[in-house]
C-alpha positions as CSV (number, residue, x, y, z in Angstrom):
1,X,-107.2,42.7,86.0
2,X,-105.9,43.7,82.7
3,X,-107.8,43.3,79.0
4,X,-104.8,42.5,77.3
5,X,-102.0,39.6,77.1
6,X,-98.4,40.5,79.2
7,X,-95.6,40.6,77.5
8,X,-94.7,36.5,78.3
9,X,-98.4,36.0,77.3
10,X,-98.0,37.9,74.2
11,X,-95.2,35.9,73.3
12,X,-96.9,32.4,74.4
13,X,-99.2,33.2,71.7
14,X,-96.6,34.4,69.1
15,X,-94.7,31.5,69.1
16,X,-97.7,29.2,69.4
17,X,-98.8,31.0,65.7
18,X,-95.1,30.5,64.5
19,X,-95.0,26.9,65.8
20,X,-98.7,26.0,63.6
21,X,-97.9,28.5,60.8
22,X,-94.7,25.7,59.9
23,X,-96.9,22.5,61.6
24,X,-100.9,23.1,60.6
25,X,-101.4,19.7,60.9
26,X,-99.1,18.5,63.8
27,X,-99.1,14.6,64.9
28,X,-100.2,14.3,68.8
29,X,-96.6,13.2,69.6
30,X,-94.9,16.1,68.0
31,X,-97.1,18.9,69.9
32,X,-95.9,16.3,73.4
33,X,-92.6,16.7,72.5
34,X,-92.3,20.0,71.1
35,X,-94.9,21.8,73.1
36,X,-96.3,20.2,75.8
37,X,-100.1,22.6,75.7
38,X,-102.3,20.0,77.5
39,X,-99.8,21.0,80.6
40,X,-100.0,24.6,80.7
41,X,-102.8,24.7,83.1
42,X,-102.1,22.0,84.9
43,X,-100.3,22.7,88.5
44,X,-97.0,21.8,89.0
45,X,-97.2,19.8,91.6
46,X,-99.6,17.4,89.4
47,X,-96.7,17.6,86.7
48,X,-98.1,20.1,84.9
49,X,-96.4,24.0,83.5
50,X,-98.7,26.0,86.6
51,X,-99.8,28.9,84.4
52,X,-103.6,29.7,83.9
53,X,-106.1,29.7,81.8
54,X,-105.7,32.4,80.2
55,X,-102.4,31.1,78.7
56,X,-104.4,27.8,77.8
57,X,-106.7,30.2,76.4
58,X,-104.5,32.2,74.0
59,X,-103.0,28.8,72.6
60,X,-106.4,28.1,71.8
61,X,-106.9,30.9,69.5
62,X,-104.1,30.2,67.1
63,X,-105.4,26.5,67.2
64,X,-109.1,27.7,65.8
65,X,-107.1,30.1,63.8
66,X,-105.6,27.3,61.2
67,X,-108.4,24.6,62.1
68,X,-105.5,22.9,63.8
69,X,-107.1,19.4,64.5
70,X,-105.5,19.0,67.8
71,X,-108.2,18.1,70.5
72,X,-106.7,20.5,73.5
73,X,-110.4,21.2,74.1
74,X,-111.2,17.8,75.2
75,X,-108.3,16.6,77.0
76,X,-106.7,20.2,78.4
77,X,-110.0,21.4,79.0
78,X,-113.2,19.4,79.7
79,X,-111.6,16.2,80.8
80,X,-109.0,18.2,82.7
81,X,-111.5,20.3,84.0
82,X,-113.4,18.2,85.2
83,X,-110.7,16.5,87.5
84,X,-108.8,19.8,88.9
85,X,-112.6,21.3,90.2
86,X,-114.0,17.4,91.3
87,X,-111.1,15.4,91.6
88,X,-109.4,13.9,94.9
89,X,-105.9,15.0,95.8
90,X,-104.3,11.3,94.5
91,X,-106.8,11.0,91.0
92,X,-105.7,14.9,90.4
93,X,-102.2,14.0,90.6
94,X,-102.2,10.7,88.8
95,X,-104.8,12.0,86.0
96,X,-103.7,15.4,86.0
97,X,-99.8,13.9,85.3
98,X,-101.1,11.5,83.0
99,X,-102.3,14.2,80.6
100,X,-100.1,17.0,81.0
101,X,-97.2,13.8,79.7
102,X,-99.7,13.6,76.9
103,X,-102.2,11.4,77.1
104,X,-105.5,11.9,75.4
105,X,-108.4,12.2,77.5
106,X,-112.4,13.6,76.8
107,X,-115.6,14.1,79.1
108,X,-118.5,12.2,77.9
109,X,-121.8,13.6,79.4
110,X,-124.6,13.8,76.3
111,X,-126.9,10.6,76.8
112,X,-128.3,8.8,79.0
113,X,-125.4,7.2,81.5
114,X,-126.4,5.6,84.5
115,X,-124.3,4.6,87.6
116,X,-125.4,1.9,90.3
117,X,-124.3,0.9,93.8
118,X,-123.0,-2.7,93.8
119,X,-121.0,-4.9,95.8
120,X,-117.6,-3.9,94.1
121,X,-118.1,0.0,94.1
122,X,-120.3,1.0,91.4
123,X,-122.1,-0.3,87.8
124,X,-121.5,1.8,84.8
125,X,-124.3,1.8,82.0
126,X,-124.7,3.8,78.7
127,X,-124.0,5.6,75.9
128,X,-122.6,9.1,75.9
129,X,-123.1,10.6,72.2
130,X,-120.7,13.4,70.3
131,X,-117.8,12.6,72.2
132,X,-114.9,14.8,71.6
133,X,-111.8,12.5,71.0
134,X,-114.1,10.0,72.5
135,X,-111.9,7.1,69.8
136,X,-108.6,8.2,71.0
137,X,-109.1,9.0,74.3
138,X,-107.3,6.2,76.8
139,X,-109.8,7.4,79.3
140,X,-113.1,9.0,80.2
141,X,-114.3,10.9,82.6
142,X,-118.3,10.5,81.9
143,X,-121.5,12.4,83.9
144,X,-123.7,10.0,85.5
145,X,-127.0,10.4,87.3
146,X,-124.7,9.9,90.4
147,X,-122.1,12.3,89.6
148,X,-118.7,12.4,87.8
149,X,-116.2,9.1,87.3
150,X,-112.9,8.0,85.8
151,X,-113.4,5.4,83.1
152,X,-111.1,3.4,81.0
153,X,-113.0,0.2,79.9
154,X,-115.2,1.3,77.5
155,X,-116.4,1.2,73.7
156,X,-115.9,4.1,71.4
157,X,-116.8,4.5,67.7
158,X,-116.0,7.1,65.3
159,X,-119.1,9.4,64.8
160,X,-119.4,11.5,61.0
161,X,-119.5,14.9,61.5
162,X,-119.8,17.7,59.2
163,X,-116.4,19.3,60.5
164,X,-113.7,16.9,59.6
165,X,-111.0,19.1,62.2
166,X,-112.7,17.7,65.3
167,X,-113.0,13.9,65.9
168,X,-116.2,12.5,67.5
169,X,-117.3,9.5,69.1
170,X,-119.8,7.5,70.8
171,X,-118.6,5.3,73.8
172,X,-120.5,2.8,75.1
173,X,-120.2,1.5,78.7
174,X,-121.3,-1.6,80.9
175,X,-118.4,-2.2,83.5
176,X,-117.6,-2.0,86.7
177,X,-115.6,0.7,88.2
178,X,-114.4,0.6,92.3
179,X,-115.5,3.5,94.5
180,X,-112.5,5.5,94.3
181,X,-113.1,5.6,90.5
182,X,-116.0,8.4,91.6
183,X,-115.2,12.6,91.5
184,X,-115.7,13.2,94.9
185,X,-116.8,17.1,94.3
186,X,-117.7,16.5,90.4
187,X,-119.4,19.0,88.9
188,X,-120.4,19.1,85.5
189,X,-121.1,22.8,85.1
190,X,-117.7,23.8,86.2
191,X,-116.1,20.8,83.7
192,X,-118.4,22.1,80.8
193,X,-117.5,25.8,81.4
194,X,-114.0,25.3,80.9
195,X,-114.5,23.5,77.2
196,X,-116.8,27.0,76.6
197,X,-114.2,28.9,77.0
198,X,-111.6,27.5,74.8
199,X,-114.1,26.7,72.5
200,X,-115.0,30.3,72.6
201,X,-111.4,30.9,72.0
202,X,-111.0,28.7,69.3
203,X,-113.5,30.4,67.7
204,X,-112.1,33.8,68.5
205,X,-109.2,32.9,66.2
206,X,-111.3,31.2,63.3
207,X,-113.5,33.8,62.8
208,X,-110.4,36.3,62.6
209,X,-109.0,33.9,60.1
210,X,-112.3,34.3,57.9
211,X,-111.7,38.1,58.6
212,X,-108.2,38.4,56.9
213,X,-109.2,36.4,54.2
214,X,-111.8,38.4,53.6
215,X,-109.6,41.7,53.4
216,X,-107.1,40.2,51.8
217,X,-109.0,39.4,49.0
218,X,-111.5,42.2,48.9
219,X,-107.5,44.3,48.3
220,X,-106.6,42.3,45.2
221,X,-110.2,41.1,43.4
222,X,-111.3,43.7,41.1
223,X,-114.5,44.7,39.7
224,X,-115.0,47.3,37.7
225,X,-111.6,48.8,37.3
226,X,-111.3,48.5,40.8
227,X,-110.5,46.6,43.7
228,X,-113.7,45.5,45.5
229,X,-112.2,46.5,48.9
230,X,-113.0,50.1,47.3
231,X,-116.8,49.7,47.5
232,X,-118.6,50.8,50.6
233,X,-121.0,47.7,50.7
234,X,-117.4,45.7,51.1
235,X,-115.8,47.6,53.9
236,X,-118.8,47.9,55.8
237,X,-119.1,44.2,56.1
238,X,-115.2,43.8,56.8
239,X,-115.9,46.7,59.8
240,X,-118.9,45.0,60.6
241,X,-116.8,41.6,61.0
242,X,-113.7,43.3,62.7
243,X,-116.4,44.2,65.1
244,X,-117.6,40.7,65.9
245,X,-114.0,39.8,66.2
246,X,-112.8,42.1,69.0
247,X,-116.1,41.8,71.2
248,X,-115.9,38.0,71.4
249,X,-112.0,38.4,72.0
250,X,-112.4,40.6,74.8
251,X,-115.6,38.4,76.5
252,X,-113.8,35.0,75.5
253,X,-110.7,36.9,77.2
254,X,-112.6,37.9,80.5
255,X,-114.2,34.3,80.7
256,X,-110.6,32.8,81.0
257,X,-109.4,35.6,83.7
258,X,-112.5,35.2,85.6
259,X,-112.4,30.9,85.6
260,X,-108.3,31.5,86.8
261,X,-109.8,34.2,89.7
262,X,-112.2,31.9,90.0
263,X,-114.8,35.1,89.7
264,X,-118.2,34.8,91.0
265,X,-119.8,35.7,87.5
266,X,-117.4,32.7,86.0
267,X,-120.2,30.8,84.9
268,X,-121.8,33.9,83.4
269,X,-118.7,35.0,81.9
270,X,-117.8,31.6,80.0
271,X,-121.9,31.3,79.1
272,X,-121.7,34.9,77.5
273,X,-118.0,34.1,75.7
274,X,-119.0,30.8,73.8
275,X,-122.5,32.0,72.8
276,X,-121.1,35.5,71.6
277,X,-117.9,33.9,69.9
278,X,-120.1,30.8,68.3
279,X,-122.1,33.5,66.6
280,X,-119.3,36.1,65.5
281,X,-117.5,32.6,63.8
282,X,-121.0,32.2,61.8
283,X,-121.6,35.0,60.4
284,X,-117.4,35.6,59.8
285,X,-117.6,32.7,57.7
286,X,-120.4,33.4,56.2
287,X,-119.9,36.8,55.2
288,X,-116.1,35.7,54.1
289,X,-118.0,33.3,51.9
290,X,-119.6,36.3,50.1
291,X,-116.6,38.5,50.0
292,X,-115.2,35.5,48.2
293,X,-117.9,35.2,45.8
294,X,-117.8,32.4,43.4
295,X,-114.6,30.8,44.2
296,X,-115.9,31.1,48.3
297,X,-118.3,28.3,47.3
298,X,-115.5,25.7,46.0
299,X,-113.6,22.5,47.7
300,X,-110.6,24.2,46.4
301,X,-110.7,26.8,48.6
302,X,-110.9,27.1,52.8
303,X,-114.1,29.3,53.1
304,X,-115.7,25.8,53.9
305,X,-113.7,24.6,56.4
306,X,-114.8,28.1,58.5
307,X,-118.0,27.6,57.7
308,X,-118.6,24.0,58.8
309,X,-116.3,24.7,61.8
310,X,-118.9,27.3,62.8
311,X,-122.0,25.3,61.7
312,X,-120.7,21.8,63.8
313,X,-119.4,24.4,67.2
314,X,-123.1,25.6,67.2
315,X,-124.1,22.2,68.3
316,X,-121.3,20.6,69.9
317,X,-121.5,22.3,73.8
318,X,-124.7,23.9,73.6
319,X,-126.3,26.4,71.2
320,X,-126.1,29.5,71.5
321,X,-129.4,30.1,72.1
322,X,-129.6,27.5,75.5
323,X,-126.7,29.4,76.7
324,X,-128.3,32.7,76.5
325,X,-131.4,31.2,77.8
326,X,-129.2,29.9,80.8
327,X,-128.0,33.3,80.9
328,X,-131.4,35.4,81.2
329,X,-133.1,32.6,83.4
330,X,-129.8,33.3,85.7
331,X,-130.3,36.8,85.6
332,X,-134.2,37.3,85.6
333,X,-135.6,33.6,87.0
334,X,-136.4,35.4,90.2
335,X,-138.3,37.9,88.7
C-alpha cells in the first residue's frame, strides 16, 4: 500500500487538471468523447477502462477543484456502485457498458420507496428526494424496502438547491418492473460508500482551491504598507487550512485504496474520509472568505461558490455528524 499516486496515477490526475483548466465547464458529450471518466472503474470485461478507484478518485479531485458540474459522483460512483457490489453477471455487463459509453445514471434511496410482489415481478411506489442527476439520468437504480432495483420509467423534477454545480431531483415512481429488474446482492451501504468517497474527494480538491486563493491573495493585498500574507494572524490560518487539506487528502486517499482492496475497515475508511473532508471544505471556504475580506462577500467573485458547495455537501450523503456517529456506534456499540 502506498500513500501517494504512481507515476501513471500522477499523470491521470495532471492531465485530468489540464483537460478542466481549458474546459471548466465541459458538455456531458465532450468529457464521453474526450475522456471517457464514468469508465475508469468499470471492468473491462463490462466495457469499462479496468483501473480502480483510486484513479476514479484522483479525477474527482480536480473535478471539486474547479466546481466542474459534471455528475461523475452519481453515475461513476453511486449508481455504478451499486450495480458492480449487487448486480447479476448480465445487468453488470449491460448497465455497467451502458455507462462507461456514457450514459447518465443516479441512485435514488432518500424517501419513502416501497416495492411489492405482484403477478408480473414486482410494484414500484414512491418518491426518492435530493436525487443526484435524478432529471438527466436515463435510469435509476432506487433502494426499496425489498432491496435494490433497475428503474427506467419514472418521473423526475428539477429540485432548487443552494449549489447551482450539482443538479438535483425528485423522481417519482408507480410502475411495474419484472423480477430480473431486482439487485440480487444489493446493498445500499456498499453503493453509498462509494459516492462518500468521491464526494470526499471532490471536496479534497475544493477546499485546496479555497486554499490557494487564499494565499494567493493574502501575497498581493496589502494593508498597512504591507502585504497581509506578512501578518501572523494570516499565515496561521493559511497553515491551519494547508492542514485540513492534507489530512482529508490522505483519509479520502486511503478510503479509495481500501474500497479497491476491498479492506475490511472500507466502510470505516470511506465514513472517516467524507465526514473529515466535508468539514476541512467548510471551514476552507470559510476562512478563504475572510482572507478575502470585503470583496470575499461579492457575486463577483468565487468565494461563494466554495462556500455553498461546502454548505449543500454537508447535507447531500449524510452529515458529518451521522457519519461520525455511525463511526463511534461501530467502534463502541458493544461497549
Amino acid at each position: 500500500m502506498r500513500f501517494a499516486p504512481t507515476d501513471e496515477q500522477e499523470q491521470l490526475q495532471e492531465a485530468a487538471r489540464g483537460w478542466l483548466s481549458e474546459a471548466p465547464n465541459p458538455s456531458w458529450n465532450r468529457l464521453i468523447t474526450e475522456q471517457g471518466w464514468p469508465a475508469i472503474a468499470i471492468d473491462e470485461d463490462c466495457g469499462g477502462f479496468g483501473f480502480g478507484f483510486v484513479e476514479l478518485a484522483l479525477v474527482s479531485e480536480e473535478i471539486g477543484r474547479v466546481l466542474a458540474p459534471i455528475p461523475l459522483l452519481a453515475s461513476a460512483g453511486l449508481a455504478a456502485g451499486a450495480i458492480q457490489t449487487g448486480g447479476s453477471v448480465t445487468q453488470k455487463k449491460s448497465l455497467l457498458g451502458a455507462i462507461s459509453q456514457g450514459t447518465r445514471a443516479a441512485l435514488a434511496y432518500e424517501g419513502p420507496l416501497t416495492a411489492t410482489r405482484c403477478a408480473n415481478g414486482w410494484h414500484l411506489n414512491g418518491t426518492a428526494l435530493r436525487v443526484i442527476d435524478g432529471a438527466n439520468a436515463k435510469f435509476l437504480i432506487i433502494a426499496t424496502d425489498q432491496g435494490l432495483f433497475h428503474v427506467t420509467d419514472f418521473q423526475a423534477s428539477p429540485t432548487a438547491s443552494i449549489d447551482p454545480t450539482r443538479e438535483l431531483a425528485t423522481c417519482t415512481l408507480d410502475c411495474t418492473v419484472p423480477e430480473d429488474a431486482r439487485l440480487p446482492q444489493g446493498d445500499l451501504e456498499k453503493a453509498l460508500m462509494r459516492g462518500w468517497v468521491l464526494q470526499a474527494a471532490e471536496a479534497v480538491g475544493a477546499a485546496e482551491a479555497c486554499l490557494d486563493m487564499a494565499v494567493a491573495y493574502a501575497k498581493v493585498r496589502t494593508q498597512f504598507g504591507k502585504p497581509i500574507g506578512s501578518f501572523q494572524a494570516i499565515k496561521h490560518k493559511c497553515s491551519d487550512l494547508f492542514l485540513l487539506v492534507e489530512s482529508a487528502r490522505s483519509a479520502t486517499w486511503y478510503a479509495a485504496w481500501a474500497l479497491d482492496a476491498e479492506a475490511e475497515d472500507a466502510v470505516l475508511a470511506a465514513r472517516t474520509a467524507v465526514s473529515y473532508a466535508n468539514d476541512a471544505l467548510f471551514k476552507c471556504a470559510a476562512d478563504s472568505i475572510q482572507i478575502h475580506g470585503g470583496i470575499g462577500f461579492t457575486w463577483e467573485h468565487r468565494c461563494h461558490e466554495y462556500f455553498r458547495r461546502a454548505r449543500a455537501d454537508q447535507q447531500l450523503l449524510g452529515h458529518p455528524r451521522a457519519h461520525r456517529a455511525a463511526i463511534a456506534h461501530h467502534l463502541l456499540g458493544a461497549i
